[in-house]
N, CA, C and O atoms as a DFTB+ gen file, in Angstrom:
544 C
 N C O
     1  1     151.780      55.449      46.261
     2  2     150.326      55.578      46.272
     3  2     149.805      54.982      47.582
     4  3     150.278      53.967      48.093
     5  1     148.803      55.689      48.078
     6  2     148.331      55.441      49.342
     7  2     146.558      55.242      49.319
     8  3     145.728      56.115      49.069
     9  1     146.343      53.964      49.628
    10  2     145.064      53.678      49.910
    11  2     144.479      54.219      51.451
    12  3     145.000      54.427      52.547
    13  1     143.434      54.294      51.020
    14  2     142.366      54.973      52.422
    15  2     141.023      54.685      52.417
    16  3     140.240      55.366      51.755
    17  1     140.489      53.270      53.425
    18  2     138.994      53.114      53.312
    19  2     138.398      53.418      54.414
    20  3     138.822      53.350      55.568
    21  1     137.234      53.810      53.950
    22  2     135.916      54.347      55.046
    23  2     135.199      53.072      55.261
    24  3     135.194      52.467      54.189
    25  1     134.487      52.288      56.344
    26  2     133.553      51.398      56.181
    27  2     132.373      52.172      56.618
    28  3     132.677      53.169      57.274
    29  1     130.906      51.956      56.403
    30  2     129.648      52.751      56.695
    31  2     128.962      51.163      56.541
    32  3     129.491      50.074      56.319
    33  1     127.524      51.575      56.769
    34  2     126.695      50.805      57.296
    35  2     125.299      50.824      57.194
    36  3     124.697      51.481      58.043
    37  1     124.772      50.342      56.481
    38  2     123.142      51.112      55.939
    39  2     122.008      49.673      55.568
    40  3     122.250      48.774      54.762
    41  1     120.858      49.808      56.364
    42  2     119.890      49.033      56.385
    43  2     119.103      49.659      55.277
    44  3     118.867      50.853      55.095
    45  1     118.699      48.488      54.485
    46  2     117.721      48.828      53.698
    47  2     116.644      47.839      52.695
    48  3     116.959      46.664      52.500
    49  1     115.670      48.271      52.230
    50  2     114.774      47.595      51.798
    51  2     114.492      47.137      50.442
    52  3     113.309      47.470      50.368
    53  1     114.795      46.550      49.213
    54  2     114.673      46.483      47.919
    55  2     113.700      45.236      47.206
    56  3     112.927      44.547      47.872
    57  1     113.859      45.122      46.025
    58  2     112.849      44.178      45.409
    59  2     114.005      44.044      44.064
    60  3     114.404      45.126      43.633
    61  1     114.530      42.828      43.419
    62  2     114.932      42.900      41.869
    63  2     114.231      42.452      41.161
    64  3     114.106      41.230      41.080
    65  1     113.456      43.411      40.324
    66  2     112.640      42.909      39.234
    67  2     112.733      43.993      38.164
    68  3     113.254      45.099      38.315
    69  1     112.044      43.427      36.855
    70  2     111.525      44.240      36.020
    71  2     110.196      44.609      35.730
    72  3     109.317      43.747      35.741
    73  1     109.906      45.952      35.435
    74  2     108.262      46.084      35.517
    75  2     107.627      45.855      34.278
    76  3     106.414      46.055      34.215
    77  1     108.561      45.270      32.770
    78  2     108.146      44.604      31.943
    79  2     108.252      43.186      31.917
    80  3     108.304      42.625      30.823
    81  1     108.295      42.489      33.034
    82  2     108.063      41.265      32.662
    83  2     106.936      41.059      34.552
    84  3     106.805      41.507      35.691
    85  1     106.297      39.730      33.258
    86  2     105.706      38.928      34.453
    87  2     106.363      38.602      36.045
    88  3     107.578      38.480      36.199
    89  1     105.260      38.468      37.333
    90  2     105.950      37.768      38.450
    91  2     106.589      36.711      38.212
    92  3     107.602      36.372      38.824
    93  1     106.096      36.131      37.365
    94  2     106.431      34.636      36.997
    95  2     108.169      34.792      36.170
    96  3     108.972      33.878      36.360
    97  1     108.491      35.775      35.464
    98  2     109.654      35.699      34.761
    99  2     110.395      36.650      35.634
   100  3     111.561      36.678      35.239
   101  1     110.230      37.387      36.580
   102  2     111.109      37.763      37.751
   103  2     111.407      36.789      38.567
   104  3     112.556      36.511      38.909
   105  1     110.164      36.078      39.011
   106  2     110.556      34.692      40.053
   107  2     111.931      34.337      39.231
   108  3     113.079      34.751      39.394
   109  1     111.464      33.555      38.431
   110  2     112.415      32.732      37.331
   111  2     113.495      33.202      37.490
   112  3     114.340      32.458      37.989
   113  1     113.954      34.848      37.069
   114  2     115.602      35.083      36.980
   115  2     115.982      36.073      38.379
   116  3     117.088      36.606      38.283
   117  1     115.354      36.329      39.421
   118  2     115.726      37.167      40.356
   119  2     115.417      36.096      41.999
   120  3     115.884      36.295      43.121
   121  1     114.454      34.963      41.516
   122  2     114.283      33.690      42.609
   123  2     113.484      34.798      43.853
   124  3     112.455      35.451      43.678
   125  1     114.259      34.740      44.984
   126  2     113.201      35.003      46.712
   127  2     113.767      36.389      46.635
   128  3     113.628      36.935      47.730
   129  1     114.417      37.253      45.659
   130  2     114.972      38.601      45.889
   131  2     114.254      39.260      45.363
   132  3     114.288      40.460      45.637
   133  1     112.917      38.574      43.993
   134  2     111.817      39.170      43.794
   135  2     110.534      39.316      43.921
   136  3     109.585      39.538      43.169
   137  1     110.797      39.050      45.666
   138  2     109.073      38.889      46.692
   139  2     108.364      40.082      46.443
   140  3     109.075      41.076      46.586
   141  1     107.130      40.326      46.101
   142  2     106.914      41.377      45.762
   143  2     106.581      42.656      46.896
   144  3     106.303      43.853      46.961
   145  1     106.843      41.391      47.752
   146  2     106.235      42.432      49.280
   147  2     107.408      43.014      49.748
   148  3     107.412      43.580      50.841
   149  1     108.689      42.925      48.856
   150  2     110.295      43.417      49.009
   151  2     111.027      42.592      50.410
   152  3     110.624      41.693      51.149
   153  1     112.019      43.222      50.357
   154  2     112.924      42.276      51.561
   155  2     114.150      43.114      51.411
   156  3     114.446      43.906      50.516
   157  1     115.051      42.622      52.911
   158  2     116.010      43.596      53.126
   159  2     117.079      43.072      53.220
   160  3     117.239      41.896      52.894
   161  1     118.325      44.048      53.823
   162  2     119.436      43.556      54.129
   163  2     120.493      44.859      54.975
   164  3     120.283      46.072      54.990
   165  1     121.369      44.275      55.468
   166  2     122.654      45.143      56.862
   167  2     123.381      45.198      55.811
   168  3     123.938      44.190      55.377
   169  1     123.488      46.397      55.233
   170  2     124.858      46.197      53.972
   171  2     125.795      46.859      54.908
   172  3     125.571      47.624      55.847
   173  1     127.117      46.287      54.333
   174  2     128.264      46.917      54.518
   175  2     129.073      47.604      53.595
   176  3     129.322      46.921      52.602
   177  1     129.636      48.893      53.596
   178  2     130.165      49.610      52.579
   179  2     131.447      49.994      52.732
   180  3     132.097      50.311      53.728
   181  1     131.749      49.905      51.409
   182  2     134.037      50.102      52.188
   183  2     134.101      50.934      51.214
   184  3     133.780      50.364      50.171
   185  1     134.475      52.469      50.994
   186  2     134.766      52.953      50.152
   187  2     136.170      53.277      50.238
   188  3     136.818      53.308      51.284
   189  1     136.677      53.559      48.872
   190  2     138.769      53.303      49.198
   191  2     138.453      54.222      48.357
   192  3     137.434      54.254      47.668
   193  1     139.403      55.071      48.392
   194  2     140.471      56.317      47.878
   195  2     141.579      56.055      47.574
   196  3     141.968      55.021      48.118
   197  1     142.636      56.753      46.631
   198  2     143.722      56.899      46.439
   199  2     144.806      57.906      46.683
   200  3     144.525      58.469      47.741
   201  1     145.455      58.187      46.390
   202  2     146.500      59.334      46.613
   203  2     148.047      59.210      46.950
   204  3     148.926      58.366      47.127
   205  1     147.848      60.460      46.928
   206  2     149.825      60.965      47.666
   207  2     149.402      61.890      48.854
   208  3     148.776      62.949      48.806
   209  1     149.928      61.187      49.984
   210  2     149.863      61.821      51.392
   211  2     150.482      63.681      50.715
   212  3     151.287      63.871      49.804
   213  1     149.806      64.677      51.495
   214  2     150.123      66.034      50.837
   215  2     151.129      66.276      52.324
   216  3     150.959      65.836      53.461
   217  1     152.031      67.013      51.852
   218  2     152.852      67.595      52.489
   219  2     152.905      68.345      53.457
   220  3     153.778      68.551      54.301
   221  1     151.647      68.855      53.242
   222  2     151.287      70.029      54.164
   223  2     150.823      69.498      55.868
   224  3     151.149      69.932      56.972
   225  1     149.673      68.058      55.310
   226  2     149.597      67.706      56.319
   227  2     149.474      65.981      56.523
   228  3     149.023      65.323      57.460
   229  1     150.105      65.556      55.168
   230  2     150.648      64.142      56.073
   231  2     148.903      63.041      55.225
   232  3     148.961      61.852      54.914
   233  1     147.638      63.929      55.078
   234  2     146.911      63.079      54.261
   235  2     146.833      62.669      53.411
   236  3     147.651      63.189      52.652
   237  1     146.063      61.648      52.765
   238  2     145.608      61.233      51.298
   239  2     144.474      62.188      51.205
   240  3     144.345      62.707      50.096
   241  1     143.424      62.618      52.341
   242  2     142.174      63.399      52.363
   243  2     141.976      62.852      53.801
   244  3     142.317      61.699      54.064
   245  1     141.367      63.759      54.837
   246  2     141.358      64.180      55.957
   247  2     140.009      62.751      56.180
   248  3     139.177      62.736      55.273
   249  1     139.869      61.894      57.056
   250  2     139.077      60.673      57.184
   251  2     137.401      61.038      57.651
   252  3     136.345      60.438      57.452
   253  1     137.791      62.487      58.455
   254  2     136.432      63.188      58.860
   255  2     135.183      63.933      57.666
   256  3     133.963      64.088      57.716
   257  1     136.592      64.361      56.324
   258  2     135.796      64.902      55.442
   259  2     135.321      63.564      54.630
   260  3     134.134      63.547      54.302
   261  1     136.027      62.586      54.321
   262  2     135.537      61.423      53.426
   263  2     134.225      61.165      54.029
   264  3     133.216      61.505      53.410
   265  1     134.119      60.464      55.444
   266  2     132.860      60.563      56.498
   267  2     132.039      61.132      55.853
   268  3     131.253      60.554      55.102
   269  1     132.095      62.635      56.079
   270  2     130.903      63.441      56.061
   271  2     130.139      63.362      54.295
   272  3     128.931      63.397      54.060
   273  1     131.262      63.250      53.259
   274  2     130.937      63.130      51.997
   275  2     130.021      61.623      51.854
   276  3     129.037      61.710      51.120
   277  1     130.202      60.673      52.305
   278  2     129.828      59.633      52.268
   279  2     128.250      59.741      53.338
   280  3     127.260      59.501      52.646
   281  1     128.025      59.941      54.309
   282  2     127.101      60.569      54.859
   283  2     125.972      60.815      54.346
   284  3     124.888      60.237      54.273
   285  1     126.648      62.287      53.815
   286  2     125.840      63.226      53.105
   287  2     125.267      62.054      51.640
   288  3     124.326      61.267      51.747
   289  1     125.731      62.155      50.953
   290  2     125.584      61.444      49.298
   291  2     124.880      60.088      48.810
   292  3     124.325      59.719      47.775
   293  1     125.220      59.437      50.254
   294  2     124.644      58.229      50.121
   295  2     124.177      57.426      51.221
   296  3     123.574      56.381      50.975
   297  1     124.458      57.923      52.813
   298  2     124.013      56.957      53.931
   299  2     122.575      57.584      54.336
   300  3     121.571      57.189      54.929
   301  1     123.064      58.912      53.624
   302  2     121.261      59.648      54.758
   303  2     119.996      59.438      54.023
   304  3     118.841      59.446      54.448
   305  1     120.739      59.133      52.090
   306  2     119.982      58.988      50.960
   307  2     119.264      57.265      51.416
   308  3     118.058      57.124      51.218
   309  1     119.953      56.232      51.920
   310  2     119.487      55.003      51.360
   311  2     119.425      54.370      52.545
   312  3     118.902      53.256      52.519
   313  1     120.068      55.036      54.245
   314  2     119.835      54.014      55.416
   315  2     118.118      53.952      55.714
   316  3     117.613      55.065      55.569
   317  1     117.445      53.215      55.978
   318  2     116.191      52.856      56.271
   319  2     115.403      53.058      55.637
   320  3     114.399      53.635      56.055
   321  1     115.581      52.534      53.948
   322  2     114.767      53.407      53.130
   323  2     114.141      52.120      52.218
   324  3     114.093      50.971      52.656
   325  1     113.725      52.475      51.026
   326  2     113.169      51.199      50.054
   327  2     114.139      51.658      49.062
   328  3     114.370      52.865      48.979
   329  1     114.748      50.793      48.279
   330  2     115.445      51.334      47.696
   331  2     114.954      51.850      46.041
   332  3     115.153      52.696      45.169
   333  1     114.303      50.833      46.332
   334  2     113.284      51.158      44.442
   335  2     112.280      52.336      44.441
   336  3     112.085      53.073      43.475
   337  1     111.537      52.438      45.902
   338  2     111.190      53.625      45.943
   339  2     111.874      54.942      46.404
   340  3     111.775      55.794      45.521
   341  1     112.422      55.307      47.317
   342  2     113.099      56.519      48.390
   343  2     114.432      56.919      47.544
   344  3     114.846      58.077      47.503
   345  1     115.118      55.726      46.807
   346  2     116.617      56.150      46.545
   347  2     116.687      57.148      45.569
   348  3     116.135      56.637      44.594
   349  1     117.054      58.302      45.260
   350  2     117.143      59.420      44.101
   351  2     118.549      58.207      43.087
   352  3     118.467      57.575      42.033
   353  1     119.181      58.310      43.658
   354  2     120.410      57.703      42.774
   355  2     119.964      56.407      42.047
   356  3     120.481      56.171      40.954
   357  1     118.859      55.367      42.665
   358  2     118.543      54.438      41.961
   359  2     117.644      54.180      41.207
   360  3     117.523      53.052      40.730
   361  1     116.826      55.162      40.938
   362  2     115.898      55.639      40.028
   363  2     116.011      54.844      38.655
   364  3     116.986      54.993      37.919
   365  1     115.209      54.195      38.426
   366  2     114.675      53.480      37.115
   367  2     116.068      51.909      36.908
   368  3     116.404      51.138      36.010
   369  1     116.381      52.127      38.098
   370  2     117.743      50.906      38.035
   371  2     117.393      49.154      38.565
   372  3     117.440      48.972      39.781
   373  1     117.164      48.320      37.957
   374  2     117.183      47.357      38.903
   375  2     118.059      47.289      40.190
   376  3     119.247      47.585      40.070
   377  1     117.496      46.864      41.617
   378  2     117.914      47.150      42.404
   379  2     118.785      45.905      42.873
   380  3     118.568      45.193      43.853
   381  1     120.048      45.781      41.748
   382  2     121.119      44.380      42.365
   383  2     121.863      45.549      42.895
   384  3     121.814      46.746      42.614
   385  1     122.921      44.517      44.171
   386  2     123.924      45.196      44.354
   387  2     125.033      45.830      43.692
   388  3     125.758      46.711      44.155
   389  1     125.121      44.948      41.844
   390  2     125.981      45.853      40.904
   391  2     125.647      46.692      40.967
   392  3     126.299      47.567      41.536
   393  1     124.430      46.940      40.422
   394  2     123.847      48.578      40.039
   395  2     124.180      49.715      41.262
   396  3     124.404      50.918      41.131
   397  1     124.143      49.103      42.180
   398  2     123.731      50.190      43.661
   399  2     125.082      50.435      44.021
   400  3     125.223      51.351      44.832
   401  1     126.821      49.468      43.371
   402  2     127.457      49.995      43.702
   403  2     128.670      51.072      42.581
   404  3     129.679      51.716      42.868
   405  1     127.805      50.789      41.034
   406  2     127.857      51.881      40.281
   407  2     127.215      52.843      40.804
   408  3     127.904      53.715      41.335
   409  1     126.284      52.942      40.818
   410  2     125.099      54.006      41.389
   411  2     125.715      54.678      42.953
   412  3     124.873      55.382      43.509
   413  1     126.542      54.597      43.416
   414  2     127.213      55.004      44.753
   415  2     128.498      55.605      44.054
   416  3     128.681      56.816      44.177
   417  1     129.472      54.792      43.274
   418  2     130.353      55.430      43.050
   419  2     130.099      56.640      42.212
   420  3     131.062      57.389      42.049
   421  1     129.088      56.919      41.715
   422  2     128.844      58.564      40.727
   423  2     128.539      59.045      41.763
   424  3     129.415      59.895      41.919
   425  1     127.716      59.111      42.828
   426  2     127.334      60.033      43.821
   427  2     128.859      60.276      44.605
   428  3     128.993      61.266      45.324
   429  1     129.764      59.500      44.453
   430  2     130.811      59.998      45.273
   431  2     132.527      60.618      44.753
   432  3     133.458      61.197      45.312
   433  1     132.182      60.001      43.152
   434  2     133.099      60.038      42.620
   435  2     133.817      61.649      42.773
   436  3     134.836      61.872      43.427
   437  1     133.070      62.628      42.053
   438  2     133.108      64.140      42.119
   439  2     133.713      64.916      43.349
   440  3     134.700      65.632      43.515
   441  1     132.746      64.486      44.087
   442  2     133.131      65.000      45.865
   443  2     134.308      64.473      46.596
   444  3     134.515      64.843      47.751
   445  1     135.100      63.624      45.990
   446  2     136.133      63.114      46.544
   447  2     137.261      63.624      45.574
   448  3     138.415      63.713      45.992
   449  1     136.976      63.918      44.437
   450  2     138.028      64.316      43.583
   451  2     138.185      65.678      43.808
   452  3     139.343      66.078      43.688
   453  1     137.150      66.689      44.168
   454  2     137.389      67.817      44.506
   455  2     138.429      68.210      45.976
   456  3     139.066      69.197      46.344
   457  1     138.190      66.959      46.465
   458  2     139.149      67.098      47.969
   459  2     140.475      66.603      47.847
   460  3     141.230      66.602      48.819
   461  1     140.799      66.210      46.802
   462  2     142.127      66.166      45.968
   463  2     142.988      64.681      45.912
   464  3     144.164      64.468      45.617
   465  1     141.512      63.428      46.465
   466  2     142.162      61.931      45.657
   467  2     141.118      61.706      44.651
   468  3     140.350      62.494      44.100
   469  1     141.287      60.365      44.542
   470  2     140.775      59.682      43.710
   471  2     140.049      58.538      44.326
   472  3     140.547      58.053      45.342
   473  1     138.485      57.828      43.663
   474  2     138.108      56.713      44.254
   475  2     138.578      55.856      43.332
   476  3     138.862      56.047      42.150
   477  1     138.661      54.318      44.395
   478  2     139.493      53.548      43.897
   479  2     138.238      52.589      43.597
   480  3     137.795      52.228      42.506
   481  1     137.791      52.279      44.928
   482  2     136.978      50.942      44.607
   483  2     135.942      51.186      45.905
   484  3     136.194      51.638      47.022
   485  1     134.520      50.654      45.255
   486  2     133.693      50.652      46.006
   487  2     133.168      49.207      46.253
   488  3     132.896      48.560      45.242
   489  1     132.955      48.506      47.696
   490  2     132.351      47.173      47.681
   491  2     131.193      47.112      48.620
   492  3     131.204      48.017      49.454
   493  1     130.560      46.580      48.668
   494  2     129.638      46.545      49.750
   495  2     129.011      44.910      49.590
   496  3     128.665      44.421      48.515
   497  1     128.965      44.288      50.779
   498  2     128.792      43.217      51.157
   499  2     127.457      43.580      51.830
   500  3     127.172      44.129      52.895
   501  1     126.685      43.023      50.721
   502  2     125.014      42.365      50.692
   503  2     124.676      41.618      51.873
   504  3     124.134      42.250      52.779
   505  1     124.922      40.240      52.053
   506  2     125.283      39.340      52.881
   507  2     126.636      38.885      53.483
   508  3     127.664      39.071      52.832
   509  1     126.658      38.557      54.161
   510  2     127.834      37.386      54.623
   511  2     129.042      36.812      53.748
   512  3     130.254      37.025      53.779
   513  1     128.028      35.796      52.763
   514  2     128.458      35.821      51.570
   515  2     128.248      35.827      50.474
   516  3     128.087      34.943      49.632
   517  1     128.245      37.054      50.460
   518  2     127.798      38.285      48.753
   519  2     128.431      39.428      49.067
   520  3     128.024      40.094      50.019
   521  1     129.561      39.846      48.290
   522  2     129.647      41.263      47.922
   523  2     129.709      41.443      46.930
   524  3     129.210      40.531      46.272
   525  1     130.273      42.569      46.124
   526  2     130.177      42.946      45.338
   527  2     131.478      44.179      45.848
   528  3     131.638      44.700      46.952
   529  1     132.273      44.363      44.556
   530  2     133.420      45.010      44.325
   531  2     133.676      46.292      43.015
   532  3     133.719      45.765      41.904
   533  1     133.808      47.502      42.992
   534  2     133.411      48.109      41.582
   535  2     134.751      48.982      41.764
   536  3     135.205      49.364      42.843
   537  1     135.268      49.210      40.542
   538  2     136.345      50.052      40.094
   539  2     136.319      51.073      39.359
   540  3     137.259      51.536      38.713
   541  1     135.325      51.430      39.425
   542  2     134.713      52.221      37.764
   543  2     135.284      52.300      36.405
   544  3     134.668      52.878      35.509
Protein backbone atom coordinates (compact mmCIF):
# COMPACT_ATOMS: atom_id res chain seq x y z
CA UNK A 1 0.00 0.00 0.00
CA UNK A 2 1.16 3.31 -1.06
CA UNK A 3 0.46 6.64 0.53
CA UNK A 4 0.25 9.96 -1.51
CA UNK A 5 -0.24 13.56 0.04
CA UNK A 6 -1.20 16.80 -1.57
CA UNK A 7 -0.50 19.90 0.77
CA UNK A 8 -2.86 23.15 -0.35
CA UNK A 9 -3.29 26.27 1.37
CA UNK A 10 -6.38 28.42 1.99
CA UNK A 11 -7.03 31.73 3.92
CA UNK A 12 -10.10 32.13 5.46
CA UNK A 13 -12.62 33.77 7.64
CA UNK A 14 -15.02 32.00 10.35
CA UNK A 15 -16.92 32.59 13.66
CA UNK A 16 -17.80 29.22 16.19
CA UNK A 17 -20.99 29.71 17.53
CA UNK A 18 -24.47 28.67 17.84
CA UNK A 19 -27.41 30.75 16.68
CA UNK A 20 -29.46 29.22 19.59
CA UNK A 21 -27.63 30.29 22.26
CA UNK A 22 -26.70 33.62 23.76
CA UNK A 23 -23.20 35.77 23.02
CA UNK A 24 -22.71 35.18 26.42
CA UNK A 25 -22.95 31.13 26.19
CA UNK A 26 -20.82 31.14 22.91
CA UNK A 27 -18.22 33.39 24.69
CA UNK A 28 -18.35 30.77 27.49
CA UNK A 29 -17.78 27.52 25.28
CA UNK A 30 -16.12 28.83 21.92
CA UNK A 31 -13.88 31.87 24.16
CA UNK A 32 -12.05 34.70 21.27
CA UNK A 33 -13.12 32.13 18.26
CA UNK A 34 -16.63 33.51 18.94
CA UNK A 35 -15.95 37.38 18.14
CA UNK A 36 -18.84 38.20 16.50
CA UNK A 37 -17.11 40.44 14.07
CA UNK A 38 -15.44 36.76 12.97
CA UNK A 39 -11.66 36.16 12.65
CA UNK A 40 -9.34 34.21 10.53
CA UNK A 41 -6.68 31.92 9.84
CA UNK A 42 -3.56 30.43 6.96
CA UNK A 43 -4.84 26.87 7.10
CA UNK A 44 -2.84 24.22 5.94
CA UNK A 45 -4.27 21.11 4.23
CA UNK A 46 -2.59 17.62 3.64
CA UNK A 47 -4.82 15.40 1.92
CA UNK A 48 -3.41 11.52 1.70
CA UNK A 49 -4.64 8.85 -0.56
CA UNK A 50 -4.11 5.29 -0.71
CA UNK A 51 -3.42 2.64 -3.19
CA UNK A 52 -1.46 0.16 -5.39
CA UNK A 53 0.90 1.95 -7.80
CA UNK A 54 -1.06 0.66 -11.34
CA UNK A 55 1.02 -1.01 -13.69
CA UNK A 56 0.37 0.73 -16.47
CA UNK A 57 1.92 3.70 -15.20
CA UNK A 58 3.78 3.37 -11.99
CA UNK A 59 0.82 5.68 -9.94
CA UNK A 60 -1.30 5.52 -6.88
CA UNK A 61 -3.33 8.52 -9.00
CA UNK A 62 -1.50 10.97 -11.21
CA UNK A 63 -0.47 14.15 -8.43
CA UNK A 64 -1.75 16.76 -11.20
CA UNK A 65 -5.28 15.15 -11.17
CA UNK A 66 -5.46 14.93 -7.15
CA UNK A 67 -4.39 18.94 -7.52
CA UNK A 68 -6.97 19.79 -9.74
CA UNK A 69 -9.76 17.65 -7.67
CA UNK A 70 -8.76 19.36 -4.57
CA UNK A 71 -8.79 22.82 -6.33
CA UNK A 72 -11.85 22.43 -7.83
CA UNK A 73 -14.02 20.94 -4.54
CA UNK A 74 -12.64 22.76 -1.95
CA UNK A 75 -9.72 25.54 -2.43
CA UNK A 76 -11.75 27.76 -4.98
CA UNK A 77 -14.95 26.91 -2.61
CA UNK A 78 -13.31 28.27 0.82
CA UNK A 79 -9.78 30.33 -0.11
CA UNK A 80 -10.73 34.01 0.85
CA UNK A 81 -14.02 33.41 1.86
CA UNK A 82 -16.24 33.50 5.31
CA UNK A 83 -16.73 30.34 6.04
CA UNK A 84 -20.21 30.42 7.81
CA UNK A 85 -21.30 32.49 5.11
CA UNK A 86 -19.64 31.68 1.29
CA UNK A 87 -18.86 27.86 2.14
CA UNK A 88 -21.67 25.52 0.25
CA UNK A 89 -20.10 22.43 2.10
CA UNK A 90 -20.40 24.15 5.53
CA UNK A 91 -23.77 25.08 5.52
CA UNK A 92 -25.68 24.93 8.84
CA UNK A 93 -22.25 23.37 10.48
CA UNK A 94 -20.50 24.96 13.32
CA UNK A 95 -17.47 26.26 11.91
CA UNK A 96 -14.58 24.11 14.14
CA UNK A 97 -11.91 22.70 12.30
CA UNK A 98 -13.52 19.04 13.06
CA UNK A 99 -16.45 19.83 11.18
CA UNK A 100 -14.55 21.56 8.16
CA UNK A 101 -12.36 18.54 8.01
CA UNK A 102 -15.38 16.04 7.79
CA UNK A 103 -16.98 18.51 5.63
CA UNK A 104 -13.77 18.37 3.08
CA UNK A 105 -13.42 14.80 3.19
CA UNK A 106 -17.22 14.22 1.54
CA UNK A 107 -16.43 16.84 -1.01
CA UNK A 108 -13.42 14.75 -1.91
CA UNK A 109 -14.08 11.44 -0.97
CA UNK A 110 -16.10 10.41 -4.42
CA UNK A 111 -13.73 12.22 -6.83
CA UNK A 112 -10.80 10.46 -5.69
CA UNK A 113 -12.37 7.09 -5.62
CA UNK A 114 -13.48 7.46 -9.11
CA UNK A 115 -9.70 7.99 -10.13
CA UNK A 116 -9.10 4.64 -8.66
CA UNK A 117 -7.59 5.23 -4.74
CA UNK A 118 -8.86 5.75 -1.76
CA UNK A 119 -8.74 8.80 0.88
CA UNK A 120 -6.94 8.05 3.75
CA UNK A 121 -6.77 10.99 5.98
CA UNK A 122 -7.48 14.50 5.89
CA UNK A 123 -5.60 17.15 8.38
CA UNK A 124 -5.37 20.61 8.26
CA UNK A 125 -3.47 22.68 10.68
CA UNK A 126 -5.57 25.71 11.96
CA UNK A 127 -2.61 27.21 13.68
CA UNK A 128 0.87 26.40 14.45
CA UNK A 129 -0.35 24.55 17.14
CA UNK A 130 -3.76 23.13 16.23
CA UNK A 131 -4.54 20.61 13.78
CA UNK A 132 -6.79 18.48 13.37
CA UNK A 133 -6.55 14.88 11.70
CA UNK A 134 -9.80 12.85 10.13
CA UNK A 135 -10.03 9.27 8.81
CA UNK A 136 -13.51 8.98 8.03
Amino acid sequence: MIYLTRRERFCSAHRMFRKDWSDEENQKVFGKCSNPNWHGHNYVLWVTIKGEPSPEHGFVMNINILKQIILEKVISKIDHKNINLEVPFMKERIATTENLAVAIWNELELPIKIEGASLHCIKIEETENNSIEYYG
